[in-house]
N, C-alpha and C positions, 0 to 999 in steps of 0.2 A: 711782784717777784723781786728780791732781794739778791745780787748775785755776786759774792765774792769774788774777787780779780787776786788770783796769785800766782807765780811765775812757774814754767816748768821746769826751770834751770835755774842753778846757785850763781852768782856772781854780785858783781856791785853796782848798786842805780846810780847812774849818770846823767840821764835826763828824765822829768818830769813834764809829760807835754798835752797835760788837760789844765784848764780851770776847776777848784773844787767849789764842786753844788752847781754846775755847768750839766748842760743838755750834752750828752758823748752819744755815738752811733754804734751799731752793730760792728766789732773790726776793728776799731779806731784804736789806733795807738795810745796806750796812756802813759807808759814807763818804758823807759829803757836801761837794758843792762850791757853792761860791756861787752863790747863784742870779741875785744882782740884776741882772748882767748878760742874760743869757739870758733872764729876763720882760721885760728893756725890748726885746729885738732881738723879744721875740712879740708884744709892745705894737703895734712899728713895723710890724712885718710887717700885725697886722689891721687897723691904721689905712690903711695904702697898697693893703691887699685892699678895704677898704669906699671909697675912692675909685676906685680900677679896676670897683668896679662898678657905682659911681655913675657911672661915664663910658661903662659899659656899656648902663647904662637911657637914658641920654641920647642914646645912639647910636641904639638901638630904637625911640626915639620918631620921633627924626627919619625914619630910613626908613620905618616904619610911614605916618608922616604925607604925606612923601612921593613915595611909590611909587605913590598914584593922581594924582597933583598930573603926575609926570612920564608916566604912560601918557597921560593928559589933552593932555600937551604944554604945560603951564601951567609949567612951567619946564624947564631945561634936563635932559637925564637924564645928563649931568656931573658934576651938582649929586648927583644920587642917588648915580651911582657913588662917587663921594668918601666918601658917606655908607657908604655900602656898608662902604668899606674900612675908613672910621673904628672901625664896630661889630664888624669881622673884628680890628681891633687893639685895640678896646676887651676883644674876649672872648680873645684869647691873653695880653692884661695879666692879667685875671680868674685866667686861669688857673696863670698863673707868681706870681700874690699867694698862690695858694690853698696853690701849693706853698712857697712861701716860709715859712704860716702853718703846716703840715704840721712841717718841717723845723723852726723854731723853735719849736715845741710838740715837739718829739723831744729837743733839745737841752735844753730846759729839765728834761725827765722824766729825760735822761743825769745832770745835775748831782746825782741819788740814785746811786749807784753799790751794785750788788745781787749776790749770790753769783750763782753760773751752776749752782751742786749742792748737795745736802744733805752737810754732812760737818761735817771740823774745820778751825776758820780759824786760820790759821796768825800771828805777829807782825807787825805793821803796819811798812813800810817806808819810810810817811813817818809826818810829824807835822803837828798842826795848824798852821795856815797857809803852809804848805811850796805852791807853785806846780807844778801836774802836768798830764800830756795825755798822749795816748793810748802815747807810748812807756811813761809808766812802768806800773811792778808796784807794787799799792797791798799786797797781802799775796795768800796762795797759801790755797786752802782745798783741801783733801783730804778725796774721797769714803773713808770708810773702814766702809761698814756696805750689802753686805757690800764685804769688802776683797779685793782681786787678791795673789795670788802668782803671782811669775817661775819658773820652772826649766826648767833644757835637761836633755834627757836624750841618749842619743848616738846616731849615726843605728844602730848597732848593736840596739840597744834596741826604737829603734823598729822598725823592722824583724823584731824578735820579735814585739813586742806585736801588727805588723799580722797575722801569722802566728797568734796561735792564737784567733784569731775574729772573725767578722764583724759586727759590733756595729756599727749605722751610726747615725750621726746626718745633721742636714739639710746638713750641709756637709763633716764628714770619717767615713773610719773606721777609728777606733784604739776598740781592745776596749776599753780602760780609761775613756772615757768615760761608763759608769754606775756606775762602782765610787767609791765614799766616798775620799777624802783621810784622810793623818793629818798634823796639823803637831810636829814636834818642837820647842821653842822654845832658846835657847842654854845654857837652864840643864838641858837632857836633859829636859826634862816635856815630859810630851804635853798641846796643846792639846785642851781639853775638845770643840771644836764641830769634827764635821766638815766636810772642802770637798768641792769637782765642779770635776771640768776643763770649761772652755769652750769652748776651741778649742786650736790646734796654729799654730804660724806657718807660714807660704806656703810658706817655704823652707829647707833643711839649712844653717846658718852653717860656711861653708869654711874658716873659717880653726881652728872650733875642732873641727870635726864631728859638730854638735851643732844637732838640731831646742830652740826654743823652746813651752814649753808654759804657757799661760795658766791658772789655777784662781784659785775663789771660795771665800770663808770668811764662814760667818755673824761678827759682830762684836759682841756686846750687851754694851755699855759701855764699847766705842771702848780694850778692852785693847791692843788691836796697834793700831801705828800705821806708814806707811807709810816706805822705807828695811830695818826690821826683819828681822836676818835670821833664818830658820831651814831645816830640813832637812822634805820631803815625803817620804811614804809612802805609796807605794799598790800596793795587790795587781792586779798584771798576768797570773797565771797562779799553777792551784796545781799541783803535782807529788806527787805520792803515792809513798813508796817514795823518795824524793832522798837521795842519800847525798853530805851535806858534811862539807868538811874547811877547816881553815884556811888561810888563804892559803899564810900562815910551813911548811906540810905538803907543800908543792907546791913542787918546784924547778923551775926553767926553764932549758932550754938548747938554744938553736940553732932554737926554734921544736916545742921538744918537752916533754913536759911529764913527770915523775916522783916517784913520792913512794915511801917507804921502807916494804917490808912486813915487819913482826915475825912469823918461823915460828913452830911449837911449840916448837924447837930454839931458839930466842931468837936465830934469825940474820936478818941484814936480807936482802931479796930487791928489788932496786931494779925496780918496776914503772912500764910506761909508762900514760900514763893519756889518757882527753880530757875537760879540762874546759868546762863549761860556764857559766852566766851565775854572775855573784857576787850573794852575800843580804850585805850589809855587808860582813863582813869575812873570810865564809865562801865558799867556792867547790862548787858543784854538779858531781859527779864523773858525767858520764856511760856512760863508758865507763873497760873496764880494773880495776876494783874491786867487789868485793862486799860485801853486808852481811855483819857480823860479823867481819872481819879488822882488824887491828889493824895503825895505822900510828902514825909517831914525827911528833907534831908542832910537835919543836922542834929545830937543831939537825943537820936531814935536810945540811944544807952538808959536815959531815961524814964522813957515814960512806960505806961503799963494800958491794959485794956479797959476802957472807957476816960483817960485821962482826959479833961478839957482842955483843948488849945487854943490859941489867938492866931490862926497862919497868915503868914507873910508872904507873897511871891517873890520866888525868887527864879530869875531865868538863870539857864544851863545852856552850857556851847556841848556843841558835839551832838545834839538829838539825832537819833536818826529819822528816815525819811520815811 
């Protein structure tokens, strides 16, 4: 989470008192704005509260005094109501000083300007005594401990994943919510700490057809930082007995799918097949092939039905089990 730091009050930065790209806490003071203004407008404000309510006692008195003067008939009850009202505007005075006092006591406490997260704050966008208010961006701090990953997976997918079980949480259910994360980083290494997905967005993005999925990574020592990209990994289903093949193995045409079988005879036999979901860059043959037969995984563009070959082994990572 990304959180912009801007002030609630106009004035001028005077102090500067983070490090940038520093670890800052929830509160912590980052900027400060002048204050002298803002203590004299609180100044004004108590000084005009303690007269509104000296006009308030003064009201009091007099009705107190006299309200038996006027039941008596020893003056007019004119005179009272007057009074009356004076103490009914003396205490909505009182009250709008109070709030005045309120308000200019807020404003004074605004001129500290304080993170809103714990994270990493990010370069300062002004400088001392540069003149700000509430539109500007004083600097961005980033929650990054633990840190959020993005990734869309495709409604295809998901759609599996709701399929082979019913794993609920309090708000959705996709199986793969109690299953560990792996992050791959851009240099092919795996991050050491595993994540958890959190949630699932509301809705399938149509333009690309692809659910958005949210996950969390512990973060200890603020290695990732956010932007950052890398590739997730998580196990959605295991298959026992899966027999993959390379994509480059698999021809496609017309909405059909085939790959080349090597006889005893070294002759090709062009077999239909149905595949199923991809592991990287391998494809899961469900249908149309069996274990132990030998197919050409390179190359298959060319050949045709009883072509003679010469096969070579070649071993493949990723088989499955």
């Amino acid at each position: 989470m990304n959180a912009q730091i801007r002030p609630q009050v106009s004035g001028y930065i005077v102090k500067q008192n983070y490090t940038e790209g520093s670890l800052v806490r929830k509160g912590q003071v980052l900027f400060e704005i002048d204050p002298r203004p803002f203590k004299a407008a609180l100044d004004r404000a108590k000084g005009d509260l303690a007269q509104a309510q000296a006009q308030l006692g003064k009201s009091t008195l007099d009705v107190e005094r006299d309200t038996p003067l006027a039941e008596a008939r020893a003056i007019a009850k004119s005179q009272l109501d007057n009074e009356i009202q004076a103490k009914l505007g003396a205490q909505a005075t009182v009250e709008s000083g109070q709030a005045a006092v309120e308000q200019a006591a807020l404003n004074l406490e605004w001129t500290k300007v304080t993170s809103l997260v714990d994270g990493i704050a990010g370069i300062a966008q002004v400088q001392i005594g540069n003149l700000v208010g509430p539109n500007f961006v004083l600097t961005s701090v980033s929650q990054v401990e633990p840190i959020k990953a993005f990734f869309p997976i495709s409604e295809r997918e998901y759609v599996l994943v709701q399929k082979e079980g019913n794993a609920i949480t309090s708000k959705h259910t996709i199986p793969f919510f109690g299953n560990s994360l792996e992050l791959i980083l851009t240099d092919d290494s795996l991050y050491a700490q595993k994540g958890k997905i959190l949630l699932a967005d509301r809705q399938v993005d149509s333009s690309t057809g692809t659910i958005r999925i949210v996950a969390a990574f512990p973060n200890p020592g603020n290695i990732l930082r956010p932007g950052q990209y890398g590739r997730v990994r998580v196990e959605t289903n295991v298959k026992k007995g899966a027999l993959l093949l390379p994509q480059s193995a698999v021809a496609q045409s017309q909405g059909s799918y085939q790959v080349a079988v090597v006889g005893s005879d070294h002759k090709i036999s062009m077999r239909t097949v149905k595949p199923g979901e991809t592991v990287g860059t391998m494809w899961v043959i469900e249908e149309g092939l069996k274990p132990g037969e030998e197919v050409v995984v390179e190359g298959i563009q060319r050949l045709r039905e009883g072509t003679l070959v010469t096969p070579k082994p070649v071993h493949l990572s990723g088989e499955g089990n």
